[in-house]
N, C-alpha and C positions, 0 to 999 in steps of 0.2 A: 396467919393471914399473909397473901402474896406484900411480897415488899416493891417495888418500882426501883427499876435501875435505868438513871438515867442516860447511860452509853453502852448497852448492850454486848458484849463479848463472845468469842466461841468459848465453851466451857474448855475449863483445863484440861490439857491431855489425860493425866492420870486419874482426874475423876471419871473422866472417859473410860477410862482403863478400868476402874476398880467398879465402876456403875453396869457395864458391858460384862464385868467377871459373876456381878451379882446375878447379873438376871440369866445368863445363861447358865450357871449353876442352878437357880429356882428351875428351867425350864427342862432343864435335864434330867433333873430330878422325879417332877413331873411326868416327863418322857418316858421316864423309865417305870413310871405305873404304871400307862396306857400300855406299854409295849409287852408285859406280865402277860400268857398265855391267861391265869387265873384272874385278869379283871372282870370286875363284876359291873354292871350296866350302872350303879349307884357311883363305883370308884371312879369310872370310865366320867362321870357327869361332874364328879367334884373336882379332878384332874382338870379337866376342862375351863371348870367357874376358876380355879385356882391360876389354870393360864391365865385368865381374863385379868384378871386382882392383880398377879403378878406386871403384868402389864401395864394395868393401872396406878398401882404406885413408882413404875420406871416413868413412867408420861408424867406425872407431877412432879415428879425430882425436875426432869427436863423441864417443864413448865416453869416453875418456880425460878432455876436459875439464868432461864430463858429471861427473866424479866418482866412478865407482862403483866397487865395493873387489874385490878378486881374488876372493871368495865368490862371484860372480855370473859366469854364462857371457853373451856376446855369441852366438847362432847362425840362421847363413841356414839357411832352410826353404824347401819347394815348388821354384818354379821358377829361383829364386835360389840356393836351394842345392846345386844342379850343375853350379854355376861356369859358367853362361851366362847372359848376360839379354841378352833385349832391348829394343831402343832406349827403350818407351816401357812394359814392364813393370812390375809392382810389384815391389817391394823388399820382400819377405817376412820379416820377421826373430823371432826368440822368445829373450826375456830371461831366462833361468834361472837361478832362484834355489832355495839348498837346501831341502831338505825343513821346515816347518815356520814359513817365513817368508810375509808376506804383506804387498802395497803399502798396503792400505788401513791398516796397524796400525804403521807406519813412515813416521810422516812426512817424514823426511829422504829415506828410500828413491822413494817418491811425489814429490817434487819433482826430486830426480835424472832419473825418469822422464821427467815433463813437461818438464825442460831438454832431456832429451836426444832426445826426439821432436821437439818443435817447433825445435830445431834442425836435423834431418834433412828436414825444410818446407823450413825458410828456404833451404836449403843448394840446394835442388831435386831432394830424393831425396821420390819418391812412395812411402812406409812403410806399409808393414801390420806393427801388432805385434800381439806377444801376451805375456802377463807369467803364469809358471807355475812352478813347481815339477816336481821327478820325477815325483812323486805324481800331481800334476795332470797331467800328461801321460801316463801310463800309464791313468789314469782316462777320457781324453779320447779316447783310442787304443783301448779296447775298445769303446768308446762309439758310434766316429765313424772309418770307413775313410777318410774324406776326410783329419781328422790324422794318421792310420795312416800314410796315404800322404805328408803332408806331412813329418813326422818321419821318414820313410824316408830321405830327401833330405837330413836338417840337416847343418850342417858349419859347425864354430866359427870364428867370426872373430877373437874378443879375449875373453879372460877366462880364467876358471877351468877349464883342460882334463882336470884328474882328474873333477871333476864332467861334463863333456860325454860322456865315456869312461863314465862309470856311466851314464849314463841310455842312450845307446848299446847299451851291453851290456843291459841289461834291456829294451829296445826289442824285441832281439833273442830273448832268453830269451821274452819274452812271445808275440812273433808263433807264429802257428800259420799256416804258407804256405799249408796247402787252404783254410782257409778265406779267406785275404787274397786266393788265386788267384779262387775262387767269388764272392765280394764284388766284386772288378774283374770279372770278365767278365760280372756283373751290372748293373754300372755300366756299360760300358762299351755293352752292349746298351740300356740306356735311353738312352745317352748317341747310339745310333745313330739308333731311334727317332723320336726327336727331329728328325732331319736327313734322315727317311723313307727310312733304311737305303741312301742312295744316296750317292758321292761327285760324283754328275751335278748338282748343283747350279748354278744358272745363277750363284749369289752364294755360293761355297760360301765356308766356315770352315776356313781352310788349318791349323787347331787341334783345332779340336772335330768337325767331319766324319767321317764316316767316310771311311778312307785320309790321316785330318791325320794331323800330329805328336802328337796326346796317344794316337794307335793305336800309335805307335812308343813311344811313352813305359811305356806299359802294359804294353809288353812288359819292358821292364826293372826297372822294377816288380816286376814277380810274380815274375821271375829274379832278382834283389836277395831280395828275401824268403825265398828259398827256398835262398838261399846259390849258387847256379849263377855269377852273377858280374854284373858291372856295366856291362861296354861288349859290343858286337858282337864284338868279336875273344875276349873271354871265352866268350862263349854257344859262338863255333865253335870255341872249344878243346875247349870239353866236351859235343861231339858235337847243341847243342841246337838250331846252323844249321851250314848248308855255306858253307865257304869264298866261295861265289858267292853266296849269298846275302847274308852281310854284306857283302860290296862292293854288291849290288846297295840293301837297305837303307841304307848309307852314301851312298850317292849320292841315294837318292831323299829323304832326311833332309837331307841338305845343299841341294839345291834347294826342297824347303818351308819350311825356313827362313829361306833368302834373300829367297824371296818374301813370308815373313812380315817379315820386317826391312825390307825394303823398305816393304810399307803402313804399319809403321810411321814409318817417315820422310817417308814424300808427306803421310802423313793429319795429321803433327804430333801424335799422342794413339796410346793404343793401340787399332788397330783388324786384327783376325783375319780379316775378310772381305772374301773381293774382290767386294766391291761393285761394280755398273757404273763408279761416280765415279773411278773408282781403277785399274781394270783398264787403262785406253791408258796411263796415266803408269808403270803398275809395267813393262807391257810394253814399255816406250821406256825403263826404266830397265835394261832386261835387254840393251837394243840390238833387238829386233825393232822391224820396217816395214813398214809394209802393202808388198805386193807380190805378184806371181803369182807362186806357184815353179810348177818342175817335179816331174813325178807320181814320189815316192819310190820305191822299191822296199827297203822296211827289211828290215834284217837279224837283229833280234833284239825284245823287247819294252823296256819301260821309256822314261823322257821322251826319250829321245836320240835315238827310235826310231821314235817316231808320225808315219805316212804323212802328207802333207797335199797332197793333191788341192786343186786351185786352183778357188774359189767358183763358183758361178752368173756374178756378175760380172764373173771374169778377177782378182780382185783379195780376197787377204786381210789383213783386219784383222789390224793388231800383236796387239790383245787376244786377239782368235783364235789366233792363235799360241800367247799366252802360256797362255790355258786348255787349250788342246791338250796343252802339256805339263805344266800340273799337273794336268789327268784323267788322264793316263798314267801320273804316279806317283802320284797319289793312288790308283790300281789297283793298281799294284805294291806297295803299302803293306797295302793291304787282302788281296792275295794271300800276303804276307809274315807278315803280323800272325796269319793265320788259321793260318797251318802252325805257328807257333811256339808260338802259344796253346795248339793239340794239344801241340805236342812237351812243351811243358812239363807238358802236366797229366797226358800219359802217364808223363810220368817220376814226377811229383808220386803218381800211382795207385799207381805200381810200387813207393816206396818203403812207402808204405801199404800194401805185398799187394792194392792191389783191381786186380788185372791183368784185363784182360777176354777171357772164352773167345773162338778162334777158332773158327765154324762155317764148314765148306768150302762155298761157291755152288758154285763148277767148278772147274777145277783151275790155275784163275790168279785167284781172286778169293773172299776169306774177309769173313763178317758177324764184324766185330768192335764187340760191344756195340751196334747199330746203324749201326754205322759200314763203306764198304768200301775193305776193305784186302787191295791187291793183294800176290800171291801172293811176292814177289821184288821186289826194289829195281829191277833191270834189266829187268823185266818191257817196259816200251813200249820202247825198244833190242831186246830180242828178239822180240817179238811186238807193231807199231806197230798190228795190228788193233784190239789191247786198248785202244787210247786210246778210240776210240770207243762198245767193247761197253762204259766203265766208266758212261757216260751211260746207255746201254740200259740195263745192268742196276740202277742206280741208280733208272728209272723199275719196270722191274716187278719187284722182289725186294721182297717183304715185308715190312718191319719197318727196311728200312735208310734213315736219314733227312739223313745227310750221308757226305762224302769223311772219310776217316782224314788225318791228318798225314802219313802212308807215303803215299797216294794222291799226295795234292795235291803234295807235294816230287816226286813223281815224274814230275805232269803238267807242272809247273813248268821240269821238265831238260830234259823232253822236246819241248820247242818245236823246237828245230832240225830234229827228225823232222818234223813236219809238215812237207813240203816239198811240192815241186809231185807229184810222183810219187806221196806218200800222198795228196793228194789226187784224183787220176789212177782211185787203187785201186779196183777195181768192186769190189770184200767190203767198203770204208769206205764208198762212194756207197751197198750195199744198205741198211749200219747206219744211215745220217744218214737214208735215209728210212724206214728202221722206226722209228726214234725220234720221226718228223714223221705218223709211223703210229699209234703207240701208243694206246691209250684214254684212259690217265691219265699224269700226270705231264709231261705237255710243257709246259708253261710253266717246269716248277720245272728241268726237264733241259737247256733251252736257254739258262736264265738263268743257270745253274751252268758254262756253257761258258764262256760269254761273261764270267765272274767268273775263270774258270783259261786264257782265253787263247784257247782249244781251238775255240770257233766264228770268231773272227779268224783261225784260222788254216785251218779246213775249207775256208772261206767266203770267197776272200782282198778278193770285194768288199766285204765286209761289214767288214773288216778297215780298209778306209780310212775310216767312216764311225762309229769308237770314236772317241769324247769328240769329232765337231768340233758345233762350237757352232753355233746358228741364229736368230740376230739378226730376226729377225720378227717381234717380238711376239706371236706366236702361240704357238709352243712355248715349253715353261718347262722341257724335258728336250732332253740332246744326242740327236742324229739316234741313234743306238745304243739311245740309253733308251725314246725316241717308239718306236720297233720292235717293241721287245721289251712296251712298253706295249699297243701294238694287238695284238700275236700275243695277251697275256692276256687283253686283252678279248674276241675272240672266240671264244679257247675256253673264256670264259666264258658264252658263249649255249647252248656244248653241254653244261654243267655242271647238271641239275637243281638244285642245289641254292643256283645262284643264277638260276634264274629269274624269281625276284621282283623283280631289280634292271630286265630289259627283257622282259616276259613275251611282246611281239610277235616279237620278236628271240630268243627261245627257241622261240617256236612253230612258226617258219620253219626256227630250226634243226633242230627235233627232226625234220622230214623232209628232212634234208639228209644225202645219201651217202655224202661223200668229206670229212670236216671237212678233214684234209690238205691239201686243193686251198688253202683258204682260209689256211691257216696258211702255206702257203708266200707264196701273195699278201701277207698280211703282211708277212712275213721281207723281201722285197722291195721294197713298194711305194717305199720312201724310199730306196733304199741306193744311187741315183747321187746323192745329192746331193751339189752341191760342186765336181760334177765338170764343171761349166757345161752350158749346152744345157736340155734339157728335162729335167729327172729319169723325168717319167712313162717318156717313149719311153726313154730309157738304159736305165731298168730293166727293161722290158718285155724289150730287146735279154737284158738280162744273164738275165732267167731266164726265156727261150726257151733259152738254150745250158745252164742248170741244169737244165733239163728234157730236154734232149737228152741231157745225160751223167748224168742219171738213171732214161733208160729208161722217160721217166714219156711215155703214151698221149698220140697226136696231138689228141685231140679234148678229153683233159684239158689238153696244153699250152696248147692254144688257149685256153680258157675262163682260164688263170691267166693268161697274156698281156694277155688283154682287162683283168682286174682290175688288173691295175699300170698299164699304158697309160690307163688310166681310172676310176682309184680318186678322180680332185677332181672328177670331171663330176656327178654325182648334188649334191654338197652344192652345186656352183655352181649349178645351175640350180633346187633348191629354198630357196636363200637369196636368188636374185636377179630369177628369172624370174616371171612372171605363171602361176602353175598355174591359174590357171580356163581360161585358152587355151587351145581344144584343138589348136592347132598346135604349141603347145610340148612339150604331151603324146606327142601323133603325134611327133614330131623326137625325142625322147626315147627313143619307144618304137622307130622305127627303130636307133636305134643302140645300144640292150643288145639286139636280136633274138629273145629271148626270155625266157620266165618265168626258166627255170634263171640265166642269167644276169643277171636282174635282182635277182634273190632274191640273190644271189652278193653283188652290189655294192652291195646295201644294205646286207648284214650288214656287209661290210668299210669301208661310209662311217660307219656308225653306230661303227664301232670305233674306225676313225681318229680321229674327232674330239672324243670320249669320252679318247682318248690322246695330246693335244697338251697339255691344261690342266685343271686344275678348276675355273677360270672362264668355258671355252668353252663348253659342254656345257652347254644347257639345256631344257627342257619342249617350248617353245615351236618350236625346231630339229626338236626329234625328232618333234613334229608334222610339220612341213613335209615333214621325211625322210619319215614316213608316208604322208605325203597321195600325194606324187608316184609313191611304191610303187604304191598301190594304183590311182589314176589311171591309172598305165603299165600294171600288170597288168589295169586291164580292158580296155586300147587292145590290149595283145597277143593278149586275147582274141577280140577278133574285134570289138569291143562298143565302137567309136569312141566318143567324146563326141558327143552329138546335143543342142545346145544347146536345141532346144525339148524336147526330151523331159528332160532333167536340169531343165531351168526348171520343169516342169506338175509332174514328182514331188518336188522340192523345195516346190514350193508347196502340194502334198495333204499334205506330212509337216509341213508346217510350219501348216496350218491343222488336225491332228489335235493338235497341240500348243497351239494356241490353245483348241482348243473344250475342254482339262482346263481351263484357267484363267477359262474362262465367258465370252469375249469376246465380246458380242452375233452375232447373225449377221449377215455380212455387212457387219461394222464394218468390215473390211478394204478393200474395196475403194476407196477412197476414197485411201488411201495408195498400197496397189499400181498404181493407174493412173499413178503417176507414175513408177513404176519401170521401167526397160529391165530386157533378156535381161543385158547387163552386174551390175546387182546384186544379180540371183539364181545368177549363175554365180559370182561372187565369195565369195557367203557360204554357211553352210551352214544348213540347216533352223532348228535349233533358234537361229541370229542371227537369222535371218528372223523367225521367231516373237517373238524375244525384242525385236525392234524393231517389229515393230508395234506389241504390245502396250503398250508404255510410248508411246510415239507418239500411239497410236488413243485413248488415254487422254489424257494431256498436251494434244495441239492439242483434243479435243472441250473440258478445262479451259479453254483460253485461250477460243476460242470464245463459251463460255458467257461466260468474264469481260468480253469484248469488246462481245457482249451488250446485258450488265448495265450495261458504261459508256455504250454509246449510247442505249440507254433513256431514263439518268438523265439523260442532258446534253438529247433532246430537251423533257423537264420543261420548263414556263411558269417562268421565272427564273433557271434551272440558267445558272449562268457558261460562259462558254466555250471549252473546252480543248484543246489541242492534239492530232490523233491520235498514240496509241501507235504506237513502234515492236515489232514483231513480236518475242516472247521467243524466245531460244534453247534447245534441249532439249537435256541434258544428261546423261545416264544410266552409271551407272558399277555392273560388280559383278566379282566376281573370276571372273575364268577357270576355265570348266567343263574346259578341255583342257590349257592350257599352264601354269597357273600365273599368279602376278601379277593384273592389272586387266583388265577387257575394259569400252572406253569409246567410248558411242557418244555424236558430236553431231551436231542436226538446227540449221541455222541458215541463214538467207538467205543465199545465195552474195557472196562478196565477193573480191577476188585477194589479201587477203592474209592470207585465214582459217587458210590452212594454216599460216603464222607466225606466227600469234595462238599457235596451238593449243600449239606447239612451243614459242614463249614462255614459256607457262604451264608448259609440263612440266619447261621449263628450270630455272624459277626455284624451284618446288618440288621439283627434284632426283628426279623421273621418267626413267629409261630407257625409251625406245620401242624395239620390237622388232618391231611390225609396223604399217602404217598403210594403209589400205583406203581413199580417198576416190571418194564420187559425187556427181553432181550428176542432182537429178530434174527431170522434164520441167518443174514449176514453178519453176525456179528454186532450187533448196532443195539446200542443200550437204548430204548424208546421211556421215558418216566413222564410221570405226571403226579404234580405236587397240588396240593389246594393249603393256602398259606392264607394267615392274617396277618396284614399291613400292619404296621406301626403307625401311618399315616394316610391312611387312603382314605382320600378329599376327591373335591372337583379335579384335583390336577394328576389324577392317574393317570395320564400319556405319559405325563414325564416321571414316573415312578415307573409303569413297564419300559418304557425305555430302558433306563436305570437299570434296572435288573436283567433284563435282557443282553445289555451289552458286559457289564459288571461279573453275570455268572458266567457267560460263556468264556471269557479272559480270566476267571478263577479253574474251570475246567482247564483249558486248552494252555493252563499253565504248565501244567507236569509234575510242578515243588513238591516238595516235603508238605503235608498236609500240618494246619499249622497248630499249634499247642491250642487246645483247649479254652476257653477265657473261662476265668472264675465265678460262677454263677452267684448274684446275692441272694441267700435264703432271705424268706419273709421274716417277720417277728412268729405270727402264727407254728410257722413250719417248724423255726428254732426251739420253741417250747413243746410243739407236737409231735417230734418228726415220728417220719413213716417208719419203718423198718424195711430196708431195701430185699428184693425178692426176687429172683431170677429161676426161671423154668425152660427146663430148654426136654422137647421132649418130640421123639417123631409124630407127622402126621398121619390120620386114620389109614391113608393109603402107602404110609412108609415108604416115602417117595422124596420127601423135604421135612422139613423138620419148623416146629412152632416154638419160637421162643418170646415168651409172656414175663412183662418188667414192671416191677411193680415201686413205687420209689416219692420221695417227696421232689415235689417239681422246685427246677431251676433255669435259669436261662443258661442254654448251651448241653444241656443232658442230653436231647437226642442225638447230636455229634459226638456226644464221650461214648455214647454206645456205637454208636456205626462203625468211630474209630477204631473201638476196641477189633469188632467185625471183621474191618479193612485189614486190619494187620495179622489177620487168620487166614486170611484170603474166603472169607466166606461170604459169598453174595445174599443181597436181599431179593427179593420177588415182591414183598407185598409188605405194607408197614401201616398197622392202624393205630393210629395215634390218639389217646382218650385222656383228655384234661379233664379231672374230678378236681373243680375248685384248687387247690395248692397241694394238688399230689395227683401222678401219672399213671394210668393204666395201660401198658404201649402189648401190641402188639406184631408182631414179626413172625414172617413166612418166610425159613431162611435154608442156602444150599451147598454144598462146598464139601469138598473131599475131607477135611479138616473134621466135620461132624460123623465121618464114620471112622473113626478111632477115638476111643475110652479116653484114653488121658489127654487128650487135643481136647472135651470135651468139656470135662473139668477144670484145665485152664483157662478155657474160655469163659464159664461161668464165674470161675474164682476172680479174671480181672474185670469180667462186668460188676459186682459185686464191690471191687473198690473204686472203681469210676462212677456207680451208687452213692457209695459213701465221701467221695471225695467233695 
């Protein structure tokens, strides 16, 4: 029995000491269970209860000598008070005291307090309290579903248990379950939200995600409140899961936990996310090793059960491994969560009378409240057709906006059906392609497969390529998500009502055929990956034979063929090649052979790349994408590039643009003699224009000033001065097409202006995106950058200013070009990085030479290369600059006496190579 002390004390140091040694020995010991590559999902759960207990008798030692009188309750709350914690959890505790009492009006009671907290510090329990009454918690609980839910959970440690027993019961008397149900599934949807409704996350939160543990939590939750019961073996007593089902949630509960137990012991703190930093350690703490397996043939779903086709490489990541199987249950969680959710709020409705009318669709499929709910539990065992018609008619029936709980438990069983033979079925191949037919709903129908199992299982390639990971900096979704991401995007061109997101990309669609054709191209283009070799060709192979077993026309095969075998050609050659070439053009245009097909695989490059990132995807690309469209469609036309004829009409349009701005007549020519057929086929009218003009202006200013100063100096006594060197012109305004800066500079040639320029951009934290250099017949280095701000607002006058004056005083400097600055890797890059790649090889007309870099991005790398360049004395021409998410695809058009001799050539690789690495 507690005793009462009347003057409360901090406890002795050394019992401090010896009480602190206890528990962190029990904890360690513990720790060192969970942390066993060989814990089993049972030890991992007793480890667990055993922290709890552990805990629990530190908190009553402290209680006890804290002083406080039997009128007061000790009780765990939250995640504490379910008799698990883990490793590096809070310790949640609430001090209840009767009704009418309070700490601030008790001072003896208030220093008890603070004894007995800041003991549970010293001791090394990380405490959350709270100090309340009945009252106050009842108040706090209508108030606030967050302590609703916490007080769901409490459970007395030490004190007063007639008082924990009332507040209890009145907890209980007060809840109202529809509502606690509708408040969680409200929270619970923000809480998804948040994590953009996916468990694909490359860092997900084995907690808070969707498919974590607080999805499984929720669920007992609203079952606890509504009196149904408290464990899994409850719920399937009383009809609200199936026997297989709570094994299947038990099992996928016990492996997210372990891997949460786990981060918390590498991380030393509590950390929920598998962060890159963490991910090789948890998987090496699980016993995975990188290694090539052999190609699975799984037999069921859930983590025990995810295919794993051996990389590109020949060799998989332990990490890989490990994310493999917590997206597999993090799916089965999600799959789980949703049936039970239904089950419960059916039941929750039914006891309320709001039952919802059934409306018969046919005679295996009823509209319940929106919902479709198949006709018979055995329905897919008797009729395996129905699995497929449940997606069809979920796309065109009216008013129906998800699966029932009857549905999904059904789709659920029925996995084993799916076998090779249903998928054989020509009545299933007709349904899979009316559904890839349909007008509306395909995205929401194939995404809903793919959530109950049902397209892994149609599809069995598709089936190997759920949840594996893709370490390339590029993508930021697993190969399954990136899929299902490009099939949305472009049936979002054929979508009115998002055509304002790509209205060229609408416009092409709106006279397109067969949207089908395209969407299967999607479904496709990535789903050998993994499987080493070439993915394009693998996939190409795989749906040629999905076209053959779906009856789908020779000349349509052909065309979706071509789209997989050649869905990266487009983006590589307008991210890397020289479009004013018209051989590159012509090369281009031979190999899509026509409009239809080239229209095909723009729309599906612009999807693609649109569905890897929200940081790949920008303005400036989708220019490029543009340009080379249009360029190829007029090559297909019959209407080659005729370099003098595109020169003479570029330069009518671009002196019809001058003559609105009042440029004298004939101011032009003066500049234009110094230009080649090179930098009018480079740029387009309205640059052309837009460089003269500042130019024709600018040098007539210098001119004049130049003048002025010879004049003065020939003067009777005039001192005498040195001549000036020649000013650099410098012009900056935003981007009429891409977005960002567009930055032209005129400055006397020099070899290491290209590393000036990049210097400068470095140092002010400028991404360059594309870079245009010429040199004219005088000598005169002409460039043009297209650059992303760091800051471009409303007040871009005074940022081109800025830059305008800032670069041309970093050129017209002369110095030593200046060290490098240290680029911060990402976390991502640091656990991924690229393997740096340099190719330096002549052009088709061995004339210049193309050198292709391949590298994980940093701030300041395109200067470490130019540098390198600069000090070879080799000039650039052309520089295409290709951000893939947190790694660089660069390309350079480069020239210089230096590249025709062997051993100049190889040092110049070898130190790009450690300016790579560096």
């Amino acid at each position: 029995m507690d005793q009462p002390v009347a003057a409360p004390a901090a406890l002795p140091t050394e019992n401090i000491a010896v009480l602190r040694q206890r528990y962190r020995d029990g904890k360690a010991t513990l720790m060192e269970e969970l942390g066993e590559a060989s814990a089993s999902a049972r030890g991992m759960r007793r480890a667990l209860r055993q922290l709890a207990k552990l805990t629990d008798q530190t908190l009553r030692t402290l209680w006890y000598h804290a002083g406080f009188k039997t009128t007061y309750a000790l009780l765990a709350v939250g995640g504490y008070g379910r008799g698990e914690l883990f490793p590096y959890s809070d310790v949640d505790v609430l001090v209840l005291m009767p009704d009418g009492m309070k700490p601030e009006d008790d001072e003896v009671l208030k220093r008890r307090l603070e004894v007995f907290i800041g003991a549970c510090w010293d001791v090394g329990l990380e405490i959350g309290s709270s100090v309340r009454t009945i009252e106050d918690c009842l108040t706090e609980a209508a108030k606030d579903v967050t302590v609703q839910t916490s007080l769901l959970e409490c459970r007395l440690i030490r004190g007063n248990k007639p008082l924990f027993d009332r507040l209890v019961r009145l907890l209980h008397e007060a809840m109202d379950p529809r509502a606690f149900f509708v408040a969680k599934s409200l929270e619970m949807r923000q809480r998804h939200n948040k994590f953009e409704n996916t468990p694909y996350a490359l860092e997900p939160n084995c907690k808070e995600s969707p498919g974590g543990l607080r999805d499984l939590q929720i669920i007992l939750w609203v079952a606890k409140a509504a009196g149904y019961g408290r464990s899994w073996d409850e719920l399937a007593r009383k009809g609200l899961a199936t026997p297989l089902e709570a094994r299947q949630i038990k099992a996928n509960e016990a492996m997210l936990s372990l891997i949460r137990a786990r981060l918390h012991l590498l991380a030393k703190r509590r950390e929920d996310r598998l962060v890159f930093d963490l991910q090789t350690a948890v998987a090496e703490s699980f016993g995975f090793k990188a290694h090539t397996p052999p190609m699975e043939v799984p037999t069921g779903d859930g983590p025990n059960h995810a295919p794993t086709p051996p990389s590109a490489k020949g060799v998989r990541r332990a990490s890989e491994l490990l994310m493999r199987r917590y997206y597999w249950a993090a799916k089965a969680v999600t799959q789980l969560n949703q049936i039970l959710m239904l089950n419960i709020r059916e039941r929750l409705n039914s006891e309320a009378m709001m039952i919802d009318r059934l409306r018969p669709i046919n005679e295996r499929f009823f509209d319940k409240g929106g919902t479709l709910e198949i006709a018979s539990d055995d329905l897919y065992e008797q009729q395996p057709h129905a699995i497929l018609e449940t997606f069809l008619l979920y796309q065109t029936t009216v008013g129906i906006k998800a699966l029932s709980a009857r549905t999904l438990r059904a789709l659920y069983n029925a996995r084993p059906i799916m076998n090779a033979a249903f998928r054989a079925d020509p009545v299933n191949r007709a349904t899979f392609l009316s559904i890839l037919k349909e007008s509306d709903g395909i995205t929401h129908a194939i995404r809903l497969m793919n959530e109950t199992s049902v397209l892994g299982r149609y599809l069995w390639v598709f089936r190997h390529i759920v949840g594996q990971m893709q370490h390339d900096l590029f993508h930021v979704y697993t190969v399954d998500q990136h899929i299902l991401m490009v099939l949305r995007n472009v049936r979002r061109f054929f979508i009115p009502e998002h055509s304002h997101e790509y209205p060229f990309c609408s416009q092409l669609a709106a006279g397109w055929d067969k949207p089908w054709i395209l969407y299967i191209a999607a479904l496709f283009h990535d789903i050998a990956k993994g499987r080493g070799g070439d993915h394009s060709e693998l996939g190409a192979q795989d749906v040629r034979v999905f076209c053959r077993q779906h009856g789908i026309l020779r000349e349509d095969t052909q065309l979706i063929e071509f789209l997989v075998a050649e869905h990266l050609a487009m983006s590589r050659i307008a991210q890397k090649a020289d479009l004013s070439d018209p051989d590159v053009i012509g090369a281009f245009a031979r190999r899509v052979g026509n409009e239809r097909y080239l229209t095909a695989l723009y729309l599906l490059t612009v999807a693609d790349i649109r569905g890897t990132s929200p940081k790949v995807w920008n303005t400036w690309k989708g220019k490029l994408l543009e340009d080379l469209y249009r360029y190829t469609l007029r090559a297909l036309g019959g209407r080659a590039p005729d370099p003098d004829a595109v020169v003479e009409a570029r330069k009518r349009e671009a002196l019809t643009l001058l003559a609105l701005h009042a440029l004298p007549h004939m101011a032009h020519e003066k500049l234009w003699a110094t230009l080649d057929v090179s930098y009018f086929m480079r740029h387009q009218a309205d640059e052309i224009a837009w460089h003269t003009r500042v130019l024709t202006r600018a040098l007539a200013q210098q001119a004049t000033q130049q003048r002025a100063a010879a004049a003065a100096a020939a003067l009777p006594g005039a001192p005498e001065s040195a001549p000036q060197n020649e000013k650099s012109v410098v012009r900056a305004r935003v981007s009429p097409e891409a977005g960002g800066l567009q930055i032209m500079v005129y400055a006397s040639d020099q070899s290491d202006l290209f590393a000036r320029i990049c210097g400068y951009f470095d140092e002010s934290d400028f991404n360059i995106l594309d870079a245009r250099v010429h040199t004219t017949r005088d000598g005169h280095a002409m460039d043009t950058f297209q650059v992303v701000a760091p800051t471009l607002s409303d007040h871009y006058r005074e940022l081109t200013g800025m830059v305008e004056n800032d670069l041309a005083k970093a050129i017209d400097s002369r110095g030593p070009l200046p060290v490098p600055s240290k680029g911060r890797l990402s976390r991502r890059v640091k656990h991924f990085p690229v393997t740096p790649r340099v190719d330096l090889r002549p052009d088709d007309k061995a004339q210049r030479w193309l050198l292709s870099v391949s590298a994980s991005d940093r701030n300041g790398l395109l200067y470490c290369i130019s540098r390198v360049l600069a000090e070879h004395h080799v000039s650039v021409e052309l520089a295409k600059i290709s951000t893939l998410g947190e790694r660089v695809e660069d390309t350079f058009l480069i020239s210089g006496p230096q590249l025709q001799v062997n051993k100049r050539q190889i040092e110049i690789e070898t130190e790009l190579l450690k300016a790579l690495e560096s």
